[in-house]
C-alpha positions in Angstrom: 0.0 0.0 0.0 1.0 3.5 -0.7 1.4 5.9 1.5 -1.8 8.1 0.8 -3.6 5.2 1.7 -6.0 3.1 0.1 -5.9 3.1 -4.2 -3.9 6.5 -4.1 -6.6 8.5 -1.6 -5.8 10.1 1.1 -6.6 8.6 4.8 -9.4 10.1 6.6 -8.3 9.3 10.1 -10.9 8.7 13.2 -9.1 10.1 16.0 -11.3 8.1 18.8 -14.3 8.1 20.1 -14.6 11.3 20.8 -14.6 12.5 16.9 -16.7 9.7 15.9 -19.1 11.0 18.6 -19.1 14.6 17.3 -19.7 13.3 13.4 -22.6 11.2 14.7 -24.2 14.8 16.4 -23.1 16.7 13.6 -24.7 14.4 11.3 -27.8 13.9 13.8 -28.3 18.0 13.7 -28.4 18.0 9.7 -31.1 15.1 9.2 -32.9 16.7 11.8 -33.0 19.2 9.8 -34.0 17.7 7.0 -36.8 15.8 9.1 -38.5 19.0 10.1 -39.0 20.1 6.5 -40.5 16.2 5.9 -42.9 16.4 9.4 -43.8 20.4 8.9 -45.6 19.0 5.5 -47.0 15.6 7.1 -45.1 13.3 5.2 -44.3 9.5 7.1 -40.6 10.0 7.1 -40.3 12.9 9.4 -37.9 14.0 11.8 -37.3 10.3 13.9 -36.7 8.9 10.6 -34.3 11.0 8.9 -32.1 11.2 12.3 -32.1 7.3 12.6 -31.3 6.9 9.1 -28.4 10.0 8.8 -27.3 8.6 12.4 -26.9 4.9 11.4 -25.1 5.6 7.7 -22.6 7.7 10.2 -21.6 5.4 12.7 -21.3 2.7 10.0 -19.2 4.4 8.4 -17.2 6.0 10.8 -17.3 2.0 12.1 -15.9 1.2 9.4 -12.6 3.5 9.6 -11.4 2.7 13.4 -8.0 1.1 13.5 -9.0 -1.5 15.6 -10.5 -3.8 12.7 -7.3 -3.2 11.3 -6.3 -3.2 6.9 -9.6 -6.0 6.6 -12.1 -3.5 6.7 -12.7 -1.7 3.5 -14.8 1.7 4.2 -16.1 2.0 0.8 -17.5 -1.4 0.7 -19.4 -0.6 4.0 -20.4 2.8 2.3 -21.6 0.9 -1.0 -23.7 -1.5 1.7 -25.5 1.6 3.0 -26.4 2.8 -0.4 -28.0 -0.7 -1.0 -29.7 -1.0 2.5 -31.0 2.7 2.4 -32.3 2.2 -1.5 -34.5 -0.6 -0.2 -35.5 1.4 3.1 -36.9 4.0 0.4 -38.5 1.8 -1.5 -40.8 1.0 1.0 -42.2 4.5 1.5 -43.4 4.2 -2.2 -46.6 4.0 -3.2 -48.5 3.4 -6.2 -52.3 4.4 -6.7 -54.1 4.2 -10.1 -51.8 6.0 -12.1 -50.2 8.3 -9.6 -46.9 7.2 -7.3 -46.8 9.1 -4.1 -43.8 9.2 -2.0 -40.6 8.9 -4.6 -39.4 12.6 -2.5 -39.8 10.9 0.6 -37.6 7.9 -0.5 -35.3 10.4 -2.1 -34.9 12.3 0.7 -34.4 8.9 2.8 -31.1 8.1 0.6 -29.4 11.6 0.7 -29.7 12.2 4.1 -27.8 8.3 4.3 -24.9 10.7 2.0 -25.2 12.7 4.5 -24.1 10.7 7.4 -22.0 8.8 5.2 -20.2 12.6 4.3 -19.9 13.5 7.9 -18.8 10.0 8.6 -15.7 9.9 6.6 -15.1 13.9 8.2 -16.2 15.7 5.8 -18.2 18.2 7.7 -18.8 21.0 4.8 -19.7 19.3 2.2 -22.4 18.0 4.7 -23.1 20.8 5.9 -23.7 22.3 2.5 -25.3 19.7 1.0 -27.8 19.6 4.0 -28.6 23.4 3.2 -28.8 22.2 -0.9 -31.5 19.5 0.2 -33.5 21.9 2.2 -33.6 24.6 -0.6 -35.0 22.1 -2.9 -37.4 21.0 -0.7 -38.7 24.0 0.6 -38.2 26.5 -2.7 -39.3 23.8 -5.8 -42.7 22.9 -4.2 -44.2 26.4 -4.9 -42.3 26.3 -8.5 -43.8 22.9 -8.9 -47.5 24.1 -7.6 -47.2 27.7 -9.9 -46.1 26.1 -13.2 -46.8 22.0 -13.5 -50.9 21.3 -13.6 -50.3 18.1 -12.8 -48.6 19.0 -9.2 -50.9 22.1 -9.0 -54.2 19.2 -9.6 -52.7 17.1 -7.0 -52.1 19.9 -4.4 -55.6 20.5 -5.0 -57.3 16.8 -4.3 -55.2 17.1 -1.1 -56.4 19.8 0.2 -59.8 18.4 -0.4 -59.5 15.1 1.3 -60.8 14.7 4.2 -58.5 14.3 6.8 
C-alpha cells in the first residue's frame, strides 16, 4: 500500500471516540433538519426517521474506519452497503395508486440524508453541511415552482387539500 492510503486516496483518520461522537451529532443535527422540512408537511418519514437513518449511515461508516478492525475493513464497501440498504429502506415509502406514485421525494430524501451521514462520517463536515442546506432549498423552494407552473402537481395539491382528513 502506498502511502496516501488506500488506491492512491488520502486517509481520513478517526481520531477516537470522541470524533466519531461529534460526526454522529453533527450528522444527527443535519437530518434533523431535513426531518422538520418532511414532518412540517405531514409526510411519514419525518424527523425520527431522517435522524435514525443519517445517524446509522454515520456510525457505520465512521465503524468502518477505526483502526482496531485493522487493513480488513474496506470503508467504501461498508459505504456501497449503505447505499443498498437505504435504497430498499426508500422503496418501502413508495406508493403506487391508479396512475399516480406518491412518495418517490420521501424515498429520495431517505437516501441523501444516508450521503449525508456517510459525508460527515468519513469527516467531511462541509460538504455536509452544504449539502444539508442544498436539500433543504430544494425541498422547501421547488414545491411552490412545482405548484405555480406544472398542472399536474398544482391538480394534485388541490385533491389534497380536499380530502378529508
Amino acid at each position: 500500500m502506498n502511502p496516501a492510503g488506500r488506491d492512491g486516496a488520502d486517509d481520513l483518520p478517526l481520531h477516537g471516540d470522541l470524533d466519531l461522537a461529534l460526526r454522529l451529532f453533527v450528522t444527527l443535527v443535519l437530518a434533523i433538519a431535513v426531518g422538520c422540512e418532511r414532518e412540517w408537511h405531514g409526510h411519514p418519514a419525518g424527523i425520527r426517521t431522517m435522524a435514525l437513518v443519517g445517524v446509522g449511515a454515520c456510525l457505520f461508516t465512521g465503524m468502518g474506519m477505526e483502526t482496531i478492525f485493522g487493513a480488513r475493513v474496506d470503508p467504501t464497501r461498508i459505504a456501497a452497503q449503505i447505499v443498498t440498504g437505504v435504497g430498499f429502506l426508500g422503496a418501502g415509502t413508495i406508493l403506487r395508486s391508479g396512475g399516480e406514485v406518491h412518495g418517490m421525494t420521501t424515498a429520495a430524501t431517505i437516501w441523501v440524508v444516508a450521503a449525508l451521514g456517510m459525508a460527515v462520517g468519513f469527516g467531511f463536515y462541509g460538504i455536509g453541511i452544504f449539502t444539508a442546506a442544498l436539500v433543504l432549498v430544494t425541498l422547501v423552494a421547488i414545491r411552490p415552482l412545482e405548484h405555480r407552473f406544472f398542472k399536474r402537481h398544482k391538480a394534485r395539491a388541490e385533491t389534497e387539500e380536499s380530502a378529508p382528513t
